[in-house]
N, C-alpha and C positions, 0 to 999 in steps of 0.2 A: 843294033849297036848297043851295047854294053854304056850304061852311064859312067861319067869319069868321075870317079874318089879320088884324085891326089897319082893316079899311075902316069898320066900325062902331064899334067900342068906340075905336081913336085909339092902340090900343094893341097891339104887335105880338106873335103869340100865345108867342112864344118868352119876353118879357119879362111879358106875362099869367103862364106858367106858375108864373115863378118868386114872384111877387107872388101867385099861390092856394096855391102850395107852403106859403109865408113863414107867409101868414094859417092856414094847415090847420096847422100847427107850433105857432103862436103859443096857437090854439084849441085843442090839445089839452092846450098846458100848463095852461092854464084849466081844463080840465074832470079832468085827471088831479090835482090839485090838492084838487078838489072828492070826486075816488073814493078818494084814500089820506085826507083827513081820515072820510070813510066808514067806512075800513076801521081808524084809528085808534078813533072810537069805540064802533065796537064788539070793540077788543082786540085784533083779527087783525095783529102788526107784520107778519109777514110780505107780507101780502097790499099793505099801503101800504107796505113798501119796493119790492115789484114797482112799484107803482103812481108810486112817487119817481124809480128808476131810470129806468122811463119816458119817464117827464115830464123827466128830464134828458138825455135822449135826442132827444126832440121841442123841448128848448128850443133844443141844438146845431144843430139842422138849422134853427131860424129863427133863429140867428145867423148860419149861414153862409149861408142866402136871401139876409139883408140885406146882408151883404157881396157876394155878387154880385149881387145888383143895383145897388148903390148904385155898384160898379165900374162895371156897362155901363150904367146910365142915367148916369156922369161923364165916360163915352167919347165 
C-alpha cells in the first residue's frame, strides 16, 4: 500500500503532522494535569512539580503547533 499524502484524508501530511503534534501536546497537558493532582494528593510535591514543569513544557509546544499552523494554513 502506497503511503497517504493528503489523497485520502484532504490533508497534506506535512500539515497532518503538525495538527497530531498540536493534539499530542494539547493531550498531554490534560493528562499531566490529572498525574501532578496524583501526586499532590498523596504529598509527593516534588513528584507534581516534575509533573507541572512538564505539562508546561507540552503546553509551549501546542502553542507553537497552533501558531504554525494557523500561519501555513493562512498562506
Amino acid at each position: 500500500m502506497a503511503s497517504e499524502t493528503g489523497h485520502i484524508t484532504g490533508t497534506k501530511d506535512k500539515d497532518y503532522n503538525i495538527i497530531w503534534f498540536t493534539e499530542q501536546c494539547l493531550s498531554n497537558v490534560l493528562r499531566l494535569e490529572s498525574y501532578a493532582e496524583d501526586a499532590d494528593r498523596a504529598g509527593d510535591t516534588d513528584l507534581a512539580d516534575f509533573f507541572r514543569r512538564a505539562q508546561e513544557t507540552s503546553r509551549k509546544g501546542a502553542d507553537q503547533g497552533k501558531e504554525l499552523l494557523a500561519s501555513r494554513l493562512a498562506a
